[in-house]
GUPA-580676 format. One record per residue (C-alpha): x, y negated, z negated. Coordinates in steps of 0.05 Angstrom, whole numbers, plus 5000, padded with zeros to 4 digits. Layout:
XYZ
...
//
This chain:
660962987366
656162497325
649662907299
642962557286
644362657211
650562187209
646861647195
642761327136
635061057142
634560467093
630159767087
631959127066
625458927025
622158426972
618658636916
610858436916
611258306831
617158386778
621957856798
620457806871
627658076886
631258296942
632758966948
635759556990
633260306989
638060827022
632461297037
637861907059
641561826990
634761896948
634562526909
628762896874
628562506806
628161866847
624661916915
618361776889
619161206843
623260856901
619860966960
614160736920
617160026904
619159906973
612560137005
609659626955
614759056972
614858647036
619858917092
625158447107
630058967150
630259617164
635460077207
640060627206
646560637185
652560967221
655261367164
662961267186
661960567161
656660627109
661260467045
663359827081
655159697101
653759767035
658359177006
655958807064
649358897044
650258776974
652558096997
646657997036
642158106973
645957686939
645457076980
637457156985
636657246914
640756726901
637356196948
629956576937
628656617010
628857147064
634957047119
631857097197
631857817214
637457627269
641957417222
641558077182
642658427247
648158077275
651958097199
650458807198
651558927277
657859317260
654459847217
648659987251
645660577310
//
């Protein structure tokens, strides 16, 4: 039987200064010494995706991910929400 806890909340977002890089936050896997800090930079960043991870899959999500951020850092831009969807469509509730 799944529970509502096997799953992890994070957001695909860009940072507003810095770099301007893509990032993810796992906001599930935060703990005390760096919820704040975190959630901070992403509430200041610009949302590119956001979801919930089934947990079965997460390590597998998270290379997947990973790749993701790669590719938009690497090219600068945003990829169409869809696109993150459908390439994380496995991982997802």
């Amino acid at each position: 039987m799944k529970f509502e806890s096997d799953k992890t909340m994070f957001e695909i977002y860009r940072e507003h200064e810095y770099n301007r890089e893509f990032r993810v936050i796992l906001y599930t896997e935060l703990n005390e010494s760096n919820k704040h800090s975190e959630i901070n930079r992403a509430l200041d960043g610009e949302t590119i995706f956001s979801g919930f991870l089934n947990d079965d899959f997460k390590s597998e999500a998270k290379i997947k991910i990973r790749e993701i951020l790669t590719e938009m850092n690497t090219n600068d831009e945003p990829l169409p929400e869809s696109e993150i969807r459908d390439r994380l469509k496995k991982y997802l509730i």
